[in-house]
C-alpha positions as a printed Julia matrix, in Angstrom:
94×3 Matrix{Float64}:
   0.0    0.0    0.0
   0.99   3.41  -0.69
   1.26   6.16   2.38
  -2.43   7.72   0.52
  -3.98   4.57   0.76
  -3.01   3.94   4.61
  -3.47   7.78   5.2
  -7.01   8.45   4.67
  -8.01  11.5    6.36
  -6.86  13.45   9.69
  -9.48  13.76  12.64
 -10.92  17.21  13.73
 -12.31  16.36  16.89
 -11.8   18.18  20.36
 -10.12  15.49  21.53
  -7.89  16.06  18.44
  -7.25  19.51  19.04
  -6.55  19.05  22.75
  -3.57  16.56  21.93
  -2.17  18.52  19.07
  -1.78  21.23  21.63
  -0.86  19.37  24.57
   0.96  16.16  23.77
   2.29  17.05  19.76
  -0.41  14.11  18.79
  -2.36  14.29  15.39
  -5.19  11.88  14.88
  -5.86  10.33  11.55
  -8.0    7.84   9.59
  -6.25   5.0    8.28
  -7.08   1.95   6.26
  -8.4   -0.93   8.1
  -5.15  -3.44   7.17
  -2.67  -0.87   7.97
  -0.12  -1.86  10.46
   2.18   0.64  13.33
   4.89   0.31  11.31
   2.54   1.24   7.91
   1.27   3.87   9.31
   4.44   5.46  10.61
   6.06   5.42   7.43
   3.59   6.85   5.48
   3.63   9.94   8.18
   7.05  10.38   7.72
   6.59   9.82   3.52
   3.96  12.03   3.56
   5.23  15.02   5.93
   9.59  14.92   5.45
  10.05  17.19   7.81
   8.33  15.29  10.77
   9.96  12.2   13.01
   7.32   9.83  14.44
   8.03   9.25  18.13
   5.41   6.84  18.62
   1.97   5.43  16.98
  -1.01   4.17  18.65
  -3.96   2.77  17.11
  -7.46   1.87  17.62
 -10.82  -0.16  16.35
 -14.19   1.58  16.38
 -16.42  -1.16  15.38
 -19.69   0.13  13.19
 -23.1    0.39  14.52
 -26.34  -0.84  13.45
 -28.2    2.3   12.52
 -32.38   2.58  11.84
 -33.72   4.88   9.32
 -37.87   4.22   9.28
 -37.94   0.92   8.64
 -34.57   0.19   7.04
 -31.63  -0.98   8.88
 -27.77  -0.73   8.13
 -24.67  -0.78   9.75
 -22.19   2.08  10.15
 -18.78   0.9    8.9
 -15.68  -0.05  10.6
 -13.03   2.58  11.41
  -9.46   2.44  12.36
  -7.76   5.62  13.92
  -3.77   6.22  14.25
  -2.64   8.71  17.03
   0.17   9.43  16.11
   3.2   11.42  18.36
   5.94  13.38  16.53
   9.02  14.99  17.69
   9.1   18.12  20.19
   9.46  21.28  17.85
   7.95  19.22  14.91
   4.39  20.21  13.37
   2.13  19.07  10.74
  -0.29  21.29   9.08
  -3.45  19.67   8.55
  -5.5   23.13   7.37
  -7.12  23.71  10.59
């Protein structure tokens, strides 16, 4: 996979924000297969200038959704928190 396939999108969330400020963490999409080691790479492909410190990442498992009388299911998501270096920044447009 290429670093815009494991990349999909970054998070704006408050919780986002908060860690950008606080802890030099950015939040992103990635794809589902993507592995730590993906992930950082493509960061580092995709922004030269930044070092990954460290990458954590999570499952959010869809939910079944009702709209009248059909059902569906939300898809699956996997986020990437991901740390850089101290002085480092990445900017996301926001």
């Amino acid at each position: 996979m290429e670093a815009h396939d494991i990349i999909k999108r970054p998070l704006h969330t408050e919780k986002s924000m908060t860690d950008i400020q606080g802890t030099n963490t950015y939040h992103f999409e990635v794809d589902r297969r993507a592995r730590k080691t993906q992930v950082r790479a493509a960061v580092e492909e995709l922004y030269p200038d930044v070092r990954v410190v460290a990458v954590r990442t999570l499952r959010t498992p869809g939910k079944m959704r009702r709209r009248g009388w059909s059902r569906g299911r939300t898809p699956e998501v996997k986020k990437a928190m991901v740390t850089i270096r101290d002085g480092d920044s990445i900017d996301i447009g926001y």
